[in-house]
SEVEXMI-651758 format. One record per residue (C-alpha): residue number from 1; residue in one letter; chain; z, x, y. Coordinates in nm, 2 decimals. Each point is the difference from the previous one (the first is absolute). Example, Ala and Ser with C-alpha at 12.3 -4.5 7.8 and 13.67 -1.06 7.14 Angstrom:
+-------+--------+------+--------+--------+--------+
! kevex ! midren ! vose !     up !   east !  north !
+-------+--------+------+--------+--------+--------+
!     1 !      A !    A !   0.78 !   1.23 !  -0.45 !
!     2 !      S !    A !  -0.07 !   0.14 !   0.34 !
+-------+--------+------+--------+--------+--------+
//
This chain:
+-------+--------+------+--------+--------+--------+
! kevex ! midren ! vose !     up !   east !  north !
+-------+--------+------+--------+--------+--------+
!     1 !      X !    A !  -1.73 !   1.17 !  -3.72 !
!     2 !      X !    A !  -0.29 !  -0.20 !   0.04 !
!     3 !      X !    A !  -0.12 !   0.03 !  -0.39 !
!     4 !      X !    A !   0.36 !  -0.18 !  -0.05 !
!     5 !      X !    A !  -0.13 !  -0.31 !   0.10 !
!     6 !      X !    A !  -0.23 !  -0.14 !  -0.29 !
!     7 !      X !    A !  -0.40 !   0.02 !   0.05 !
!     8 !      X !    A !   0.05 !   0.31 !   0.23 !
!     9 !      X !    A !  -0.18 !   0.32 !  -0.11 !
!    10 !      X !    A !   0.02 !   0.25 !   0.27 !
!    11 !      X !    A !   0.26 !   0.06 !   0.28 !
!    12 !      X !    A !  -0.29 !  -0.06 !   0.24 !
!    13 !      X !    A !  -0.02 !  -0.40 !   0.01 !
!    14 !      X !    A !   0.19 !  -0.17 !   0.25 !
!    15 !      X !    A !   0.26 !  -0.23 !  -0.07 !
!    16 !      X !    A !   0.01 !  -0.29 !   0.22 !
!    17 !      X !    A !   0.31 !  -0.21 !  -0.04 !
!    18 !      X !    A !   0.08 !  -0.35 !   0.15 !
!    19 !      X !    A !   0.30 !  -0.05 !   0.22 !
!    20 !      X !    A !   0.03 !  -0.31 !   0.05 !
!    21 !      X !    A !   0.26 !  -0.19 !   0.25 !
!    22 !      X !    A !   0.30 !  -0.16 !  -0.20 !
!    23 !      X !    A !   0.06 !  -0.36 !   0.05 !
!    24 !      X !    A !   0.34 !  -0.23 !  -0.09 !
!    25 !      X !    A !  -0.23 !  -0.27 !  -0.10 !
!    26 !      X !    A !  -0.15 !   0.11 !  -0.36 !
!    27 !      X !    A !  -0.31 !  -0.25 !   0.05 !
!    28 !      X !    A !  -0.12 !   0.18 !   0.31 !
!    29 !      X !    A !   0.04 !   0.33 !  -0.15 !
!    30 !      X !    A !  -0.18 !  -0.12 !  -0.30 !
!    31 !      X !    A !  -0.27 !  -0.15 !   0.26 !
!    32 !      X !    A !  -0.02 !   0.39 !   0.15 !
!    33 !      X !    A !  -0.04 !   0.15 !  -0.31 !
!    34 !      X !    A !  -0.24 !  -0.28 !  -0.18 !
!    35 !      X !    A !  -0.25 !   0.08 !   0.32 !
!    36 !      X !    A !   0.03 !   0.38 !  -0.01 !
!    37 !      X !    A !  -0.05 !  -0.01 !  -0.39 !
!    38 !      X !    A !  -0.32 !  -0.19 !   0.04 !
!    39 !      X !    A !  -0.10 !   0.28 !   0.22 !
!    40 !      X !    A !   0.09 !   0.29 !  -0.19 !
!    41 !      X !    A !   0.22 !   0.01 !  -0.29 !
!    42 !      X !    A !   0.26 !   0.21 !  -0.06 !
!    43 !      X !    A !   0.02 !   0.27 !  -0.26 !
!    44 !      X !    A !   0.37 !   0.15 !   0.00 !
!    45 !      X !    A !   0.24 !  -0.20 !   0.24 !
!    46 !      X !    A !   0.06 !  -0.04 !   0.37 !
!    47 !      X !    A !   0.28 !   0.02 !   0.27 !
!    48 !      X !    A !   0.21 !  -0.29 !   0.13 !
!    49 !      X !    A !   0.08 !   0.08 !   0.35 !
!    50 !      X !    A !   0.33 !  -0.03 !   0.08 !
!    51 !      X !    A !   0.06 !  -0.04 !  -0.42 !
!    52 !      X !    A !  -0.16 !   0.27 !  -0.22 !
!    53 !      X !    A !  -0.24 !   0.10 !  -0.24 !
!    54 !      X !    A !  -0.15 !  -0.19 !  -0.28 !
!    55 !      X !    A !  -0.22 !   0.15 !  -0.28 !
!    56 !      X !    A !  -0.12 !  -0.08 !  -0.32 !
!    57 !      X !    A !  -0.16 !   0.14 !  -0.31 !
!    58 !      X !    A !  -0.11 !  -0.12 !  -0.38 !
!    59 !      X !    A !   0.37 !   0.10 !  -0.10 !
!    60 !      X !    A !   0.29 !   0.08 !   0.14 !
!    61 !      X !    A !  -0.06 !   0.35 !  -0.03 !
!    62 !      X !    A !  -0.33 !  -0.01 !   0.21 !
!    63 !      X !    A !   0.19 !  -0.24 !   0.22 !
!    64 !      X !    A !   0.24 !   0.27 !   0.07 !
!    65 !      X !    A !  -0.25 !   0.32 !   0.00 !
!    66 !      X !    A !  -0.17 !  -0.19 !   0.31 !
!    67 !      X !    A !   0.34 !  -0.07 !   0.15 !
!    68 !      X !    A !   0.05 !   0.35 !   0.02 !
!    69 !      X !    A !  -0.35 !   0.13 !   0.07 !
!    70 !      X !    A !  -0.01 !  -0.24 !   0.32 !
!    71 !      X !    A !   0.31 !   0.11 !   0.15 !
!    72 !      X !    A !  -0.04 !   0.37 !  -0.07 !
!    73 !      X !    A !  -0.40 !  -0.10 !   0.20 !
!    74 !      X !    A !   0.22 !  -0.19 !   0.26 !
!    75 !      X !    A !   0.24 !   0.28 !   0.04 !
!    76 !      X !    A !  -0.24 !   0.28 !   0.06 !
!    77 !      X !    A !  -0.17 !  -0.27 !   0.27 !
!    78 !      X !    A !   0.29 !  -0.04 !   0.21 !
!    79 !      X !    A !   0.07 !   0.40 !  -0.01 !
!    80 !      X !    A !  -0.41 !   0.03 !   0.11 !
!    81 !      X !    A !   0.07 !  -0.25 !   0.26 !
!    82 !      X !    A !   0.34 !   0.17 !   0.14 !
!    83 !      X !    A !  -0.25 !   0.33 !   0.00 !
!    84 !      X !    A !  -0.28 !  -0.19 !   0.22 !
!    85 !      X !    A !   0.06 !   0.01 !   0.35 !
+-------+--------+------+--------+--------+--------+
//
């Protein structure tokens, strides 16, 4: 499910996604995300803790291919994770 997410060619890159703490005040969650993004930017979304994921595409239709991609990759991480002692 990697090659969902657009730029991916192989199902042997990692894919790295933010989670980031959520935050009632939309400033300092904008402040988190503004620093992070100067870091790094992101390519398909990130997870809200505590609120959910966001993703994004050219289109809705990319928008909603990476949706899916990430939690399919986010699904088989937590089943990975319940196998790890």
């Amino acid at each position: 499910m990697q090659k969902s997410l657009s730029g991916n060619l192989t199902h042997d890159e990692c894919i790295h996604v933010w989670v980031v703490d959520n935050h009632q005040d939309m400033q300092v969650l904008a402040d988190r995300l503004h620093h992070r993004w100067a870091e790094s930017p992101l390519r398909w979304g990130l997870l809200v803790r505590g609120h959910g994921l966001y993703a994004w595409g050219t289109d809705l239709s990319e928008a909603r291919r990476h949706v899916e991609g990430l939690e399919f990759l986010m699904a088989c991480d937590l089943e990975m994770r319940k196998l790890t002692p």
